[in-house]
BALOBA-1460 file (C-alpha; in Angstrom, 3 decimals):
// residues 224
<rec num="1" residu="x" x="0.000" y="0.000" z="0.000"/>
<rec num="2" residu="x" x="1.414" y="3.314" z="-0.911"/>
<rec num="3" residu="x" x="-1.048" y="5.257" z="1.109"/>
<rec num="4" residu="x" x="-0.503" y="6.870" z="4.505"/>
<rec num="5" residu="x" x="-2.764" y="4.898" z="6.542"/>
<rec num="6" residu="x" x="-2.798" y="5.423" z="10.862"/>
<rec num="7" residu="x" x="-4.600" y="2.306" z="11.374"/>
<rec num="8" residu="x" x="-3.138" y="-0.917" z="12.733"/>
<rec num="9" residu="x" x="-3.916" y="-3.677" z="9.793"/>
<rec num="10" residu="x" x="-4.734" y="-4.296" z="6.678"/>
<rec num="11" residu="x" x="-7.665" y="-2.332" z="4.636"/>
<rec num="12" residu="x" x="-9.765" y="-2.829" z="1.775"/>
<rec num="13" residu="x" x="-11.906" y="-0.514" z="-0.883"/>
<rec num="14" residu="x" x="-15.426" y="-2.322" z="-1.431"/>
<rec num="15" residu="x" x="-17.117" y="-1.706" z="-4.170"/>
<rec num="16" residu="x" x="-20.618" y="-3.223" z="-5.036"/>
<rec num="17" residu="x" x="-21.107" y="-2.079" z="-8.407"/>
<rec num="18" residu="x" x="-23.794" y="-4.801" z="-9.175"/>
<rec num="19" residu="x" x="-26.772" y="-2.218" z="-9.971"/>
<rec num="20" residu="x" x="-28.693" y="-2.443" z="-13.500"/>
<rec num="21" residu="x" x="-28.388" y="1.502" z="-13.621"/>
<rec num="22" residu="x" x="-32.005" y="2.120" z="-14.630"/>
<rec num="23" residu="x" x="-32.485" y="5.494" z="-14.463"/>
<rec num="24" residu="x" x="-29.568" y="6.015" z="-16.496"/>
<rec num="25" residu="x" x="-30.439" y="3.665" z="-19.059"/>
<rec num="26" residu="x" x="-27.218" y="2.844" z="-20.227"/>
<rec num="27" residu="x" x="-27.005" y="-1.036" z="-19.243"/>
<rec num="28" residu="x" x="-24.935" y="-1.809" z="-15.852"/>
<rec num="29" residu="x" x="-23.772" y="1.855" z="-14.137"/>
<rec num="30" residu="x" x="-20.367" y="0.877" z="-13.088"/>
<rec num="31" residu="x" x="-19.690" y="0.551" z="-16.578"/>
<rec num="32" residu="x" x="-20.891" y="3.467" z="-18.105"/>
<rec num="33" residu="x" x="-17.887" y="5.706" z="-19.665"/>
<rec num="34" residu="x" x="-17.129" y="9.184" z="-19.005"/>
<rec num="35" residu="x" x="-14.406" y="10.763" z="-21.166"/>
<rec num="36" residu="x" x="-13.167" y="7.073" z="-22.113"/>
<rec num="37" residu="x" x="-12.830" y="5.665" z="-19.055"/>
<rec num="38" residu="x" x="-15.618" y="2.840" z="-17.132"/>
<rec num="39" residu="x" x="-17.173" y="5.099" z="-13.465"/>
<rec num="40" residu="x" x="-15.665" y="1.880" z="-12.320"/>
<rec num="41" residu="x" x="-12.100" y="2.016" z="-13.552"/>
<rec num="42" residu="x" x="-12.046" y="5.897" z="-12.174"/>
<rec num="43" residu="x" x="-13.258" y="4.618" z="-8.491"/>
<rec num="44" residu="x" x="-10.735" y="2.049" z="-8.667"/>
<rec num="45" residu="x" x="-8.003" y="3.852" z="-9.630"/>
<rec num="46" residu="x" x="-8.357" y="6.164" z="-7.029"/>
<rec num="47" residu="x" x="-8.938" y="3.759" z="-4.100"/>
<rec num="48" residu="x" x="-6.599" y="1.206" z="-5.551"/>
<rec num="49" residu="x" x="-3.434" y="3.241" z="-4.261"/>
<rec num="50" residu="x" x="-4.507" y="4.232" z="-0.969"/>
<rec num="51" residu="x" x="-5.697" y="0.875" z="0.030"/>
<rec num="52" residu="x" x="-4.205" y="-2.633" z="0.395"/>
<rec num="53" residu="x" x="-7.071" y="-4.370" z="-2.147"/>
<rec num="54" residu="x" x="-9.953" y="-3.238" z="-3.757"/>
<rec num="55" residu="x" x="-12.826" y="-5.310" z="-4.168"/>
<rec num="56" residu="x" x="-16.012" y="-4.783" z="-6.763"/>
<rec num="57" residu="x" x="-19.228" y="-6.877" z="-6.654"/>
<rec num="58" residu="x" x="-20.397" y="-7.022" z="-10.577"/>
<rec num="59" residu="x" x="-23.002" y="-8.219" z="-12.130"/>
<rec num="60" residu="x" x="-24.033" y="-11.810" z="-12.696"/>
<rec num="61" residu="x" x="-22.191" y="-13.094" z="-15.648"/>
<rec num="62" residu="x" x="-20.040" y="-9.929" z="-15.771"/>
<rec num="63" residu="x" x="-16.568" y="-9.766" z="-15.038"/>
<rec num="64" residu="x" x="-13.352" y="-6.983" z="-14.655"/>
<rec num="65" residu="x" x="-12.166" y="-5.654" z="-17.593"/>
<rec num="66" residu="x" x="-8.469" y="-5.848" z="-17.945"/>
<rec num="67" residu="x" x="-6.306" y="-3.063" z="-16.524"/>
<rec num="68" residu="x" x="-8.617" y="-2.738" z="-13.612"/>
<rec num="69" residu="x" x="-6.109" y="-3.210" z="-10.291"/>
<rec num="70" residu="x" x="-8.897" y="-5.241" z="-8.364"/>
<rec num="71" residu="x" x="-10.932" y="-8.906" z="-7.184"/>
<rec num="72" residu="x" x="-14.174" y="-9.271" z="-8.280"/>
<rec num="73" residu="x" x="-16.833" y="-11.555" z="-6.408"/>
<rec num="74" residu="x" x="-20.340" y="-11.944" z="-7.919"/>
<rec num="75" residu="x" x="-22.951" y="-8.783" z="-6.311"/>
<rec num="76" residu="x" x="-26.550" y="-9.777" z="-4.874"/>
<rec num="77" residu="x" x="-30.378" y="-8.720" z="-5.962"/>
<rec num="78" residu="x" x="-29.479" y="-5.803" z="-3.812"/>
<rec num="79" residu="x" x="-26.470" y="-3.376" z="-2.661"/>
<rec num="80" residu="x" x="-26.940" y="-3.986" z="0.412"/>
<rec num="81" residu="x" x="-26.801" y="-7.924" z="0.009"/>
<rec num="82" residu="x" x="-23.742" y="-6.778" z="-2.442"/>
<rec num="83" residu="x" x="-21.946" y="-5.304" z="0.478"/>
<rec num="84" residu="x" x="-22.670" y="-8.040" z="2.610"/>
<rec num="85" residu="x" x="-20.750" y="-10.490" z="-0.042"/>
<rec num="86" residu="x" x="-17.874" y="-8.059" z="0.191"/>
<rec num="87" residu="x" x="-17.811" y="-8.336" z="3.603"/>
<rec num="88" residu="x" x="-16.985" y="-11.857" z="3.635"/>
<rec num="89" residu="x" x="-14.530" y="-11.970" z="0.662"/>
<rec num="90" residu="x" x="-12.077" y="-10.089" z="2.699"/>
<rec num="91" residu="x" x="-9.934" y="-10.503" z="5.716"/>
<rec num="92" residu="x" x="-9.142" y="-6.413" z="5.960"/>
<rec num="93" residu="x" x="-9.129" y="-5.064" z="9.896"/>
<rec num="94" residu="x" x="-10.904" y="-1.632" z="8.059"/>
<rec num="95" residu="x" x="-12.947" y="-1.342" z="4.904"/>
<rec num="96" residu="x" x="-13.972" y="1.720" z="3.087"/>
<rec num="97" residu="x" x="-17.439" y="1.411" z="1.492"/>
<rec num="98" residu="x" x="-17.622" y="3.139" z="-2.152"/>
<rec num="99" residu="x" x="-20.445" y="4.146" z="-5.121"/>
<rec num="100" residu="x" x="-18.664" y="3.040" z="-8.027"/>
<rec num="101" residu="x" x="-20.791" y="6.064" z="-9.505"/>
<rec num="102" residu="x" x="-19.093" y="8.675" z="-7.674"/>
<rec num="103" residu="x" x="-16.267" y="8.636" z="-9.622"/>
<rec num="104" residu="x" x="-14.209" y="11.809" z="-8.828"/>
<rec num="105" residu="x" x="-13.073" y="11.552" z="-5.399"/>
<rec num="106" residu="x" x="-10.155" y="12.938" z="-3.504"/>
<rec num="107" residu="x" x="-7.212" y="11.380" z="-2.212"/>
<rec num="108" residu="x" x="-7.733" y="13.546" z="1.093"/>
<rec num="109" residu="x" x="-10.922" y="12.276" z="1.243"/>
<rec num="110" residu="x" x="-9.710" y="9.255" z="1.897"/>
<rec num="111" residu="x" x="-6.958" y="9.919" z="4.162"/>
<rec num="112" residu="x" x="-9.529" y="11.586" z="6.360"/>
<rec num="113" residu="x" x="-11.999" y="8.815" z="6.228"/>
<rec num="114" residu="x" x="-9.151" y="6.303" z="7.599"/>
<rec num="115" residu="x" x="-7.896" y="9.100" z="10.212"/>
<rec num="116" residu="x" x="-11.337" y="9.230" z="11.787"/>
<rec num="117" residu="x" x="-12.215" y="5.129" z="12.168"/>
<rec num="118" residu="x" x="-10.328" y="4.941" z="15.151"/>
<rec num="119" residu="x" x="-12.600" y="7.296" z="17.067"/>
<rec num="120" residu="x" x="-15.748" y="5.391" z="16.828"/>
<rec num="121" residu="x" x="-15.062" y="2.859" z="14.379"/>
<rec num="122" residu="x" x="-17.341" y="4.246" z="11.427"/>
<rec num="123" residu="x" x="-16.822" y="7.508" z="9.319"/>
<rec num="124" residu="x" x="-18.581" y="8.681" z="6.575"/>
<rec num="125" residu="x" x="-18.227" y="11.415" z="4.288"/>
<rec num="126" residu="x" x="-20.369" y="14.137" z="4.297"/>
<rec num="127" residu="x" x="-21.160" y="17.672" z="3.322"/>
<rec num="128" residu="x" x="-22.895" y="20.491" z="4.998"/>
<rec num="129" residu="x" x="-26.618" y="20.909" z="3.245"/>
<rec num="130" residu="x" x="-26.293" y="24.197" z="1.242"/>
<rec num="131" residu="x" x="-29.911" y="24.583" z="-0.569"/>
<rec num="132" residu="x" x="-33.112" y="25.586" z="0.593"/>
<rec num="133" residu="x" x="-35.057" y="22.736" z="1.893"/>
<rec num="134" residu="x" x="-38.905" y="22.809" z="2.061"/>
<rec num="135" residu="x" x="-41.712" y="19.710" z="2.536"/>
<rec num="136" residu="x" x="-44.142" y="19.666" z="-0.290"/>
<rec num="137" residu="x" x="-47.681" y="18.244" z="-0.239"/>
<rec num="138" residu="x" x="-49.373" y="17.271" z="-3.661"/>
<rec num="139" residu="x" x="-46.955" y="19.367" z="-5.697"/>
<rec num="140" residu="x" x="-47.217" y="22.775" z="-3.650"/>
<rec num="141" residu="x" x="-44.373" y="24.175" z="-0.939"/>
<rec num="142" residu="x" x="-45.758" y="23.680" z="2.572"/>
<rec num="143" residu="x" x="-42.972" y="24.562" z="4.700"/>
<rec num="144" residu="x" x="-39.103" y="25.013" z="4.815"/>
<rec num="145" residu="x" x="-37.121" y="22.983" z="6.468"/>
<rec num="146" residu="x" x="-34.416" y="24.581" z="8.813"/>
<rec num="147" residu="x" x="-30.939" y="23.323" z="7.349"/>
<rec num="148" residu="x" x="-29.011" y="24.057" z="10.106"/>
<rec num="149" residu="x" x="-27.640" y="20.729" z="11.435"/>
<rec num="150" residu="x" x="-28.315" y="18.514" z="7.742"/>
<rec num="151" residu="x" x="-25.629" y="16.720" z="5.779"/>
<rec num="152" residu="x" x="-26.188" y="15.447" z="2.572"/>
<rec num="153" residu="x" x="-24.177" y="11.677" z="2.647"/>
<rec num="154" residu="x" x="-21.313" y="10.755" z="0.744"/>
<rec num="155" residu="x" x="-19.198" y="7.749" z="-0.060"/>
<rec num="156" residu="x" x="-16.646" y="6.322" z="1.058"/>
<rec num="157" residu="x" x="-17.875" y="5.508" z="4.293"/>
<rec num="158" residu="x" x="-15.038" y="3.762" z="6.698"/>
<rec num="159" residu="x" x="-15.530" y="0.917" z="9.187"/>
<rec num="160" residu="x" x="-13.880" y="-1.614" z="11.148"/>
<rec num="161" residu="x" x="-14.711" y="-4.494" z="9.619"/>
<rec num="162" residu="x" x="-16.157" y="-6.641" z="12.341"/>
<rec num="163" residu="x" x="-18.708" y="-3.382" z="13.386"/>
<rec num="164" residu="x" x="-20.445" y="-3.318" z="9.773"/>
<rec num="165" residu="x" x="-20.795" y="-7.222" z="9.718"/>
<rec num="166" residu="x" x="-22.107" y="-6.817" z="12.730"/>
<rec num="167" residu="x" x="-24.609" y="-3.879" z="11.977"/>
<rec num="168" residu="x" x="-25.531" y="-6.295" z="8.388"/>
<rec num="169" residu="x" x="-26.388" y="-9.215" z="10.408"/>
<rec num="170" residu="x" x="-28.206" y="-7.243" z="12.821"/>
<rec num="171" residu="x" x="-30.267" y="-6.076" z="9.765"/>
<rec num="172" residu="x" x="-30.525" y="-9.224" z="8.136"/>
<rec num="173" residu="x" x="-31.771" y="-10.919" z="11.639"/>
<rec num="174" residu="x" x="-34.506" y="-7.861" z="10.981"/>
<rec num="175" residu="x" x="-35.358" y="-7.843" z="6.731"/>
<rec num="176" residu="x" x="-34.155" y="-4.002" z="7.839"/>
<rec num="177" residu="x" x="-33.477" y="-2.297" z="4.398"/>
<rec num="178" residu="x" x="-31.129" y="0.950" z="4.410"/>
<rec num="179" residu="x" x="-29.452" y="3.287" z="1.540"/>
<rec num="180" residu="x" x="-26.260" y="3.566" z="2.781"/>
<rec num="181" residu="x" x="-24.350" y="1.202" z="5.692"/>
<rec num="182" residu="x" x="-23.170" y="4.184" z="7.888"/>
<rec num="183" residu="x" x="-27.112" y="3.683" z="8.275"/>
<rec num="184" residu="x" x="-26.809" y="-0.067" z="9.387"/>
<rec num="185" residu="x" x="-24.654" y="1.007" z="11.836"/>
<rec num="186" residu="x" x="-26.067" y="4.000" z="13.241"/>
<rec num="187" residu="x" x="-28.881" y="1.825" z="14.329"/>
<rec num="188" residu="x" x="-26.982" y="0.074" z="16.516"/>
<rec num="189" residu="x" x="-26.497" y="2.859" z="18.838"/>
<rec num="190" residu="x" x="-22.750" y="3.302" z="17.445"/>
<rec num="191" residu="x" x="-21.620" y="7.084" z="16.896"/>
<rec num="192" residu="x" x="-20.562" y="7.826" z="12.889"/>
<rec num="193" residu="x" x="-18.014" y="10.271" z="12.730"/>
<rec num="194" residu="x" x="-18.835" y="12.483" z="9.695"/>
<rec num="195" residu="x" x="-15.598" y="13.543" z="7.338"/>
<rec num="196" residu="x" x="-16.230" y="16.612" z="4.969"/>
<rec num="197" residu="x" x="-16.703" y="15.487" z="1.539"/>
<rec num="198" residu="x" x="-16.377" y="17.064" z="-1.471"/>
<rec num="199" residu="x" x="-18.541" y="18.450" z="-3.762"/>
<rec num="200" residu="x" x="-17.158" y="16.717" z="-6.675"/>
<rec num="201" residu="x" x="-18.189" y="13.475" z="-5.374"/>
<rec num="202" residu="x" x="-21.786" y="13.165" z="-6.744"/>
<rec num="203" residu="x" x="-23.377" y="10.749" z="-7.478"/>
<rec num="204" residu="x" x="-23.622" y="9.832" z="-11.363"/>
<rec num="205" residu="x" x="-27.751" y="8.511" z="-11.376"/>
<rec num="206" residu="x" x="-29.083" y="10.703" z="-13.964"/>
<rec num="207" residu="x" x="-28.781" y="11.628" z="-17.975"/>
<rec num="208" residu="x" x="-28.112" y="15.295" z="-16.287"/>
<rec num="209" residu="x" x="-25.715" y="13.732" z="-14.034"/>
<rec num="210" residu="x" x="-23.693" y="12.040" z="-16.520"/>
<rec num="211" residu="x" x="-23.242" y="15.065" z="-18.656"/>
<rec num="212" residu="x" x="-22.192" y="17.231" z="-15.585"/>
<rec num="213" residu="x" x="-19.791" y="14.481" z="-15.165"/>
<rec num="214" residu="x" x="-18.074" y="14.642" z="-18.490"/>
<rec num="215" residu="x" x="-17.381" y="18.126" z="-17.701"/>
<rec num="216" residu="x" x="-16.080" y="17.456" z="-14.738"/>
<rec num="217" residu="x" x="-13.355" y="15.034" z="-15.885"/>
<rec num="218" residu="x" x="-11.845" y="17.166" z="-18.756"/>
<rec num="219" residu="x" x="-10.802" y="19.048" z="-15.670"/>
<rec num="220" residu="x" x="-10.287" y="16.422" z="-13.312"/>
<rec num="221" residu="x" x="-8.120" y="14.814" z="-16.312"/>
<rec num="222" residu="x" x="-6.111" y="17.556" z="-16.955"/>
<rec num="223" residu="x" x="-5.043" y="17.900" z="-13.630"/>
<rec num="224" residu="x" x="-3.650" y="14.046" z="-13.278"/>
């Protein structure tokens, strides 16, 4: 690992990148290019140096494309069952949970995420809510929200590795469903330690999303 990492062990990127990307419409997500490169190859190659493996839950039938520094295991019907998998194909003492459609992130991101898991033993980043926020009710504004207080959740999210198979089973035990794992955890009663994020890290779900992101990368390119 070329990294600097202050935690005791070994640690490993997951990345369950077994969605059908439906809203984008462009066949499996993780594979979707932006200026010539997979979101997949652009998540790995920035975990892949800063970690000691990277692993990526595909697709049924689907498998890593050369080039791409990383194990693959087959993903479940869902990402959380897809992170569960991942879970159990590594021995790591710390895993860092990633979107393979949040392709643009930040090596201090990173460093950051793996500085906080000792405090709690979960980290996630994060970033202060900037918009307006207001509840509607059948199409009309009825009511703002204060903001004060509200992240907006990012990946990676960092854990010790025993703590998030421990907040899965825990969930499993329950059929309890949630949209990230800092989630899973939280519901245990254990504190998550949010890390700024950045605001380049969005996630790439939309048509609008994916075109925002090609801009993004003839910058991000030229920079690398």
């Amino acid at each position: 690992m070329t990294g600097v990492c202050l935690l005791a062990g070994r640690t490993a990127a997951l990345i369950p990148a077994a969605g059908s990307g439906t809203r984008l419409g462009r066949g499996p997500k993780a594979f979707v290019e932006v200026a010539g490169q997979s979101l997949l190859a652009r998540s790995v190659a920035a975990l892949a140096p800063l970690v000691d493996e990277v692993l990526v839950a595909l697709p049924e039938g689907w498998s890593l494309p050369q080039g791409i520094p990383a194990r693959a295991t087959s993903g479940g019907k869902t990402r959380q069952e897809s992170v569960w998998r991942l879970l159990h194909a590594t021995s790591a003492d710390v895993v860092l949970v990633h979107d393979a459609a949040r392709p643009f992130l930040p090596g201090e991101v990173v460093h950051a995420l793996l500085e906080a898991v000792p405090e709690t033993g979960a980290a996630t980043a994060a970033l202060p809510v900037a918009d307006t926020l207001v509840r509607g009710e059948r199409g009309r504004w009825a009511g703002a929200v204060p903001r004060e207080g509200l992240w907006a959740v990012q990946t990676p999210q960092g854990f010790r590795r025993e703590l998030l198979l421990r907040a899965h089973a825990a969930a499993r035990a329950e059929s309890f469903s949630a949209t990230d794992d800092a989630g899973l955890v939280a519901r245990l009663g254990v504190p998550v330690t949010l890390v700024p994020g950045d605001a380049r890290l969005f996630k790439v779900t939309t048509p609008g999303d994916l075109a925002l992101a090609q801009a993004v990368a003839a910058v991000w390119d030229a920079r690398r």
